[in-house]
N, C-alpha and C positions, 0 to 999 in steps of 0.2 A: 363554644362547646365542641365537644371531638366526636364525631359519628363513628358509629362502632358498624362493622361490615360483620355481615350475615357469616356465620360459618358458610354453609352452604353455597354461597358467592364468593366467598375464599377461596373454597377449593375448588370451584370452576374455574378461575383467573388464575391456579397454578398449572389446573392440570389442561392448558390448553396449549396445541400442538403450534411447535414454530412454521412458518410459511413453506409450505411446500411439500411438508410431510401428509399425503392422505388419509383418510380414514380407513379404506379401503384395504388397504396395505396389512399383510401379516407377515410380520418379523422378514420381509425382504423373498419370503418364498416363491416360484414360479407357477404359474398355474398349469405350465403343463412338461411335459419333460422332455429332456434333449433329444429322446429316441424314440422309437415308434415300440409299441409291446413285442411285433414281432421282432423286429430286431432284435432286442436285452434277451428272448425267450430262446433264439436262434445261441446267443453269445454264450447266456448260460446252458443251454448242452454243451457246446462245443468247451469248453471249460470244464464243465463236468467231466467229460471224456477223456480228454487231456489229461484231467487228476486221476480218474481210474485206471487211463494208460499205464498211465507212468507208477501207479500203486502197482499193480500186477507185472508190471517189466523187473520190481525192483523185487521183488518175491518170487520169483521164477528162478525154476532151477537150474542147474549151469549148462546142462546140453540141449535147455529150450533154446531155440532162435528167438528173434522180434518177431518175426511171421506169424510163428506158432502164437507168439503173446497177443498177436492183434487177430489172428483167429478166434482166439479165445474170449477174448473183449466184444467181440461182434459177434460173437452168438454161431459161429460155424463151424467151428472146431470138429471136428470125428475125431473116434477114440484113438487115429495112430498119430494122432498131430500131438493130444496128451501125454502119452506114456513112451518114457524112454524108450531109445532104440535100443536092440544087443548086439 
């Protein structure tokens, strides 16, 4: 006579893992990350700023300087560093 196996014991005997792979294990992810928070929090201003630089350099008018535009980025512009000379 031919023994008939459990469902249920079926699908344990397939779904079981080849030697070496953990249980522990999710999809290969790290548990912790390359950088420290401050570091990534330092990178992304300095990135940030960089893109706002460079938006405001490129929208500036033609008798702005870079000076005037990084005055203006930093927050210390006075009003004769904005407005044309005559």
């Amino acid at each position: 006579m031919e023994e008939k196996m459990d469902p249920q014991k079926a699908q344990a005997e397939a779904s079981k893992r080849p030697p070496g792979h953990g249980a522990t294990e999710v999809l290969h992810q790290r548990k912790s990350l390359p950088y420290s928070y401050t570091t990534m929090a330092v990178a992304g201003f300095l990135v940030t700023a960089a893109v706002g630089y460079t938006v405001l350099y490129a929208k500036k008018k033609p008798e702005a300087s870079a000076k005037d535009v990084a005055k203006v980025s930093a927050g210390v512009a006075q009003p004769q560093d904005t407005h044309p000379e005559k």
